[in-house]
C-alpha positions as CSV (number, residue, x, y, z in Angstrom):
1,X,182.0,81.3,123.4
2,X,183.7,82.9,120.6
3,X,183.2,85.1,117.6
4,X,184.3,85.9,114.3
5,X,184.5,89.8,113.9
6,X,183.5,90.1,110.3
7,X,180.3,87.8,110.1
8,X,179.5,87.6,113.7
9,X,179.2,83.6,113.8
10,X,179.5,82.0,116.9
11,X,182.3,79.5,118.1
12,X,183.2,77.0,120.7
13,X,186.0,78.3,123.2
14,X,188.2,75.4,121.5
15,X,187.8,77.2,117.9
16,X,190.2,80.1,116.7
17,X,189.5,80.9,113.2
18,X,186.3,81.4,111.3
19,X,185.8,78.8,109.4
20,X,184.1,81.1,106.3
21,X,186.0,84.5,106.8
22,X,188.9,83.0,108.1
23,X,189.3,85.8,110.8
24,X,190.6,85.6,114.8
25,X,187.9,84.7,116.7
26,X,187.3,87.3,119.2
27,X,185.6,86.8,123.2
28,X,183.3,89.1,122.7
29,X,181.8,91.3,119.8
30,X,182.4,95.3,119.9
31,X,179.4,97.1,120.6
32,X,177.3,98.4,118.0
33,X,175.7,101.5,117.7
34,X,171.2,101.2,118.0
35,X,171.2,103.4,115.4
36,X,173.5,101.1,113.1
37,X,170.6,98.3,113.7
38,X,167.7,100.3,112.0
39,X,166.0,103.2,111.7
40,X,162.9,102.0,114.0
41,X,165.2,101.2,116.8
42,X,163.5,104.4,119.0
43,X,165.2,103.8,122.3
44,X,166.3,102.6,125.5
45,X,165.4,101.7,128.8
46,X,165.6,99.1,131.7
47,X,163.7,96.1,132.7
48,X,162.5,95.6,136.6
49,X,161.5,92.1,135.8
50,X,164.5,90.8,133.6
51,X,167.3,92.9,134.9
52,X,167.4,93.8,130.8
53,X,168.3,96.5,128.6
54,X,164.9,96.7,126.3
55,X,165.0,98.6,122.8
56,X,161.7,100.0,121.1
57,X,162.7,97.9,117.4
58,X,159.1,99.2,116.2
59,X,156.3,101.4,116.1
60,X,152.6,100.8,114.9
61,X,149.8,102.9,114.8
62,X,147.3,99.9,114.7
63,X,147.7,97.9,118.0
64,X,146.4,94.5,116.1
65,X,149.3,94.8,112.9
66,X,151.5,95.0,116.1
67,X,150.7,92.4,117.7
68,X,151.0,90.5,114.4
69,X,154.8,91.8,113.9
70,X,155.2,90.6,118.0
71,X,154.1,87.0,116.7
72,X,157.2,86.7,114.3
73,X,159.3,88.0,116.3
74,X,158.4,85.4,119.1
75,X,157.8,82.8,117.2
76,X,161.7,83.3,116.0
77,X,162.2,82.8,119.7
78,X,162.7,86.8,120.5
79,X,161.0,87.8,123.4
80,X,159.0,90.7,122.9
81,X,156.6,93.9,125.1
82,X,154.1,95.2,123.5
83,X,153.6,98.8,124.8
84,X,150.1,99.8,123.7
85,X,149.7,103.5,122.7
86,X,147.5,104.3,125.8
87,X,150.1,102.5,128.4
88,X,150.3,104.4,131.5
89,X,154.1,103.4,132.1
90,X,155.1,105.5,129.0
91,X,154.5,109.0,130.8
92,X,158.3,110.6,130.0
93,X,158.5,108.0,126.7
94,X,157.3,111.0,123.8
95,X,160.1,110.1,121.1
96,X,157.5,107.5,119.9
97,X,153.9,107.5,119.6
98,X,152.1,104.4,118.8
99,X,151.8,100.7,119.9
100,X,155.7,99.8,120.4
101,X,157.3,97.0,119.8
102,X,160.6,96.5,122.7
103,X,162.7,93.4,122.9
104,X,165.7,93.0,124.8
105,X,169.2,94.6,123.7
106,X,171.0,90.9,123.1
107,X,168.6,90.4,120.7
108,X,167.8,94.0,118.5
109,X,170.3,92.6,115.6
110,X,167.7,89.7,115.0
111,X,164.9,91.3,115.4
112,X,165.6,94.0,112.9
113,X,167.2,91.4,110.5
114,X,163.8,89.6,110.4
115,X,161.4,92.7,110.4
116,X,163.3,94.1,107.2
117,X,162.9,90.6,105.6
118,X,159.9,88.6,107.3
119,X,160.0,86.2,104.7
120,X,163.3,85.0,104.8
């Protein structure tokens, strides 16, 4: 796949101009800064099970609003963990307290995107 630099659209390998900004396309995108995507993105860390970067997008103090906000996200087809304020497997995870919302690093952009505008 390629990209367009400016708008971040996505391209067939065939395709070598954007087609609305008119830019190169580019093989792959440079890599943002978390903080650039938000200022709930709280962090970073690995996943066992996916072989994933995961990023905390969001924090709630009530464990059902969160679970409300994971809905969106996955029902915009981002995968989501919920990490409940009293989970065990946060011990050395103090930047953030409250029931935290992670989803994997490919997909951060989107899920800040919809989170600052839920109905769009």
């Amino acid at each position: 796949m390629k990209y367009c630099p400016q708008c971040e659209a996505e391209y067939q390998d065939w395709v070598s101009q954007c087609a609305d900004c008119h830019k190169l396309l580019v093989g792959e995108l440079p890599k943002k800064d978390l903080q650039e995507m938000g200022s709930d993105v709280q962090g970073v860390r690995g996943c066992r099970e996916c072989d994933s970067e995961l990023v905390c997008v969001k924090v709630f103090l009530n464990e059902q609003e969160a679970d409300i906000v994971r809905g969106l996200l996955e029902s915009n087809g981002i995968s989501t963990m919920l990490v409940p304020d009293s989970d065990p497997s946060r011990e050395g995870l103090r930047f953030a307290k409250g029931n935290q919302i992670w989803v994997r690093k490919e997909d951060v952009k989107a899920a800040v995107e919809l989170l600052s505008n839920p109905a769009a």
